[in-house]
C-alpha positions as CSV (number, residue, x, y, z in Angstrom):
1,X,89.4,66.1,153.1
2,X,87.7,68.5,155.2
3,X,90.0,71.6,153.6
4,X,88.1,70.3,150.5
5,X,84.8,70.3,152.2
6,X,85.8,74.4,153.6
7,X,86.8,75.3,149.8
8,X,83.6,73.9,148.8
9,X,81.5,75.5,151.4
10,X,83.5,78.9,150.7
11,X,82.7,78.5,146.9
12,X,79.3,78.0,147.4
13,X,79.1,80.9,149.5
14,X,80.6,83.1,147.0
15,X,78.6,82.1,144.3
16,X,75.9,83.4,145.8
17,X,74.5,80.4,148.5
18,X,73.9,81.8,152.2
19,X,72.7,78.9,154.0
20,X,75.4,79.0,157.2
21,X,77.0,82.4,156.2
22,X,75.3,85.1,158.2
23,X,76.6,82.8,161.3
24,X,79.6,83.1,160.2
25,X,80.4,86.4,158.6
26,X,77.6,88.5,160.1
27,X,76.7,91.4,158.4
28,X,79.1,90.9,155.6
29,X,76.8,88.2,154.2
30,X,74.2,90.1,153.8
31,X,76.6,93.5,152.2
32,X,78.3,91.2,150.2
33,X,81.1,93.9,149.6
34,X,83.3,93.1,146.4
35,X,86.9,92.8,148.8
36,X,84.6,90.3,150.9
37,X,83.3,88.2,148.1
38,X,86.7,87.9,146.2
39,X,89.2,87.5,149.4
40,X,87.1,86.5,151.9
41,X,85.1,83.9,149.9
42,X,87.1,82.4,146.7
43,X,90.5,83.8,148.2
44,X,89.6,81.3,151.4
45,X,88.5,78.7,149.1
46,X,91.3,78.9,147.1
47,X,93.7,78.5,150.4
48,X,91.8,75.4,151.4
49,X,92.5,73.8,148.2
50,X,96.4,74.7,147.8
51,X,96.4,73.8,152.0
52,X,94.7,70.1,150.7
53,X,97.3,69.5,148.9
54,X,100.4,70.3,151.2
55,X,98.7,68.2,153.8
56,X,98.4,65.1,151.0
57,X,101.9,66.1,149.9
58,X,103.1,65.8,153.6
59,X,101.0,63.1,154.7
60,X,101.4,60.9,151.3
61,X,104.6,61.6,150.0
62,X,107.8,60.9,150.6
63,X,109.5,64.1,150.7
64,X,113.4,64.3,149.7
65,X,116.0,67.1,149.2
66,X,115.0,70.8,148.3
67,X,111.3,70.1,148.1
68,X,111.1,68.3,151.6
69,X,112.1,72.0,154.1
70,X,109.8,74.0,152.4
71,X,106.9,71.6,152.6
72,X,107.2,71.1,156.1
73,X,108.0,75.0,157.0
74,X,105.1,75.2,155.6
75,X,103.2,72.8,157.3
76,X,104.9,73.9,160.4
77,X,103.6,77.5,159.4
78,X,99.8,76.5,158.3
79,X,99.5,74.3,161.7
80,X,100.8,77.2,163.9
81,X,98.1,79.6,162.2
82,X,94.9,77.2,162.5
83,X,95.9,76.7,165.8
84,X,96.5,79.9,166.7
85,X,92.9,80.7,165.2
86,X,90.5,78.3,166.7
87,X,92.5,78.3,170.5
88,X,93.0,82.5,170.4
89,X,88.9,83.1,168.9
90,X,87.8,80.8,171.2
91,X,89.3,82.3,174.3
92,X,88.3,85.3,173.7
93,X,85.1,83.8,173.0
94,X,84.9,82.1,176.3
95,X,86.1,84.6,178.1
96,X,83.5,87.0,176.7
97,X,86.5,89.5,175.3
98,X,84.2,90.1,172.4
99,X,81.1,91.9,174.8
100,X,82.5,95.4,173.2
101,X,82.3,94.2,169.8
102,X,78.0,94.5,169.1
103,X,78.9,93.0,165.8
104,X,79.2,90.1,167.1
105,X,75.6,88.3,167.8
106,X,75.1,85.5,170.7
107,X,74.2,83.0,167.7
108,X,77.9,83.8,165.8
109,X,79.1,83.0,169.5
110,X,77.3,79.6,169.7
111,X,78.2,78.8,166.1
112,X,81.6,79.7,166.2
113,X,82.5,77.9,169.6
114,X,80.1,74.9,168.4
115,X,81.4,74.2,165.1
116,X,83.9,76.8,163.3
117,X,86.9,76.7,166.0
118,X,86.9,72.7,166.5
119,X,87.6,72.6,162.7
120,X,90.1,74.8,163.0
121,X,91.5,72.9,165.9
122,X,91.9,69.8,164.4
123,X,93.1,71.1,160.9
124,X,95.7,72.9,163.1
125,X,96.8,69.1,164.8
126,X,96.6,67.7,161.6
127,X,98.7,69.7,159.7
128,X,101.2,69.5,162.7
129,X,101.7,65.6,163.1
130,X,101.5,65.1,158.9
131,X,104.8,67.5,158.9
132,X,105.9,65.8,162.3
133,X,105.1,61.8,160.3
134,X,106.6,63.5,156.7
135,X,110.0,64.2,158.9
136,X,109.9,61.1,160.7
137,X,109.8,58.8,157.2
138,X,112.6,60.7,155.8
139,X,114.7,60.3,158.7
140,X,113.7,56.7,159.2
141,X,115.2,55.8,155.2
142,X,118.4,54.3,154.7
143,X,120.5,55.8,152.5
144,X,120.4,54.8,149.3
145,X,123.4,52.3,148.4
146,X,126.5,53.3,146.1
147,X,127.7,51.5,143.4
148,X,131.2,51.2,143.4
């Protein structure tokens, strides 16, 4: 549900709304430069969507055969990455690694540590135990009996 909600805020973003985006992109929401607008705005939404629906798959479905291993690489893979997003912006964050980018304003700080990385966070832990529960449920299933 909440990848929804970040496709939706994305989309908004890149239809023109800018209520939240100069927080978060800085001075790229005020440029607005084509590569931004396209990759950065419907190419994010876009990802959110397609990531809503592995996590429904993997949290919803029973998952069997071919399908089943690249589903749950994947969440495996999209887990790892949102983790390693909100934990690796906010240490630097915390730990003021970012004082040599001027870029980066105290209210993109706040913002960021506040809201954005906690998102991130626990779309990172949710993606991880919906592949861990979509393994277990497999594993769990009898096999299916022969007639003979």
């Amino acid at each position: 549900m909440w990848a929804a909600a970040f496709a939706g805020l994305h989309f908004y973003w890149a239809v023109g709304g800018d209520v939240g985006l100069s927080v978060s992109a800085g001075p790229l929401a005020t440029e607005r430069p084509l590569w931004f607008v396209v990759a950065g705005l419907w190419g994010v939404g876009a990802l959110c969507l397609l990531g809503a629906r592995l996590a429904w798959l993997l949290a919803r479905s029973r998952l069997r055969g071919v399908p089943a291993l690249p589903a749950r690489w994947l969440g495996w893979g999209v887990s790892a990455l949102l983790l390693a997003r909100g934990i690796g912006i906010e240490v630097l964050l915390l730990t003021d690694t970012t004082h040599l980018d001027a870029s980066v304003s105290a209210e993109q700080r706040a913002w960021t540590l506040a809201l954005w990385n906690p998102w991130f966070i626990a779309g990172g832990l949710a993606f991880g135990l919906a592949t861990l529960r979509s393994g277990r449920h497999t594993g769990a299933e009898p096999p299916p009996a022969s007639r003979g």
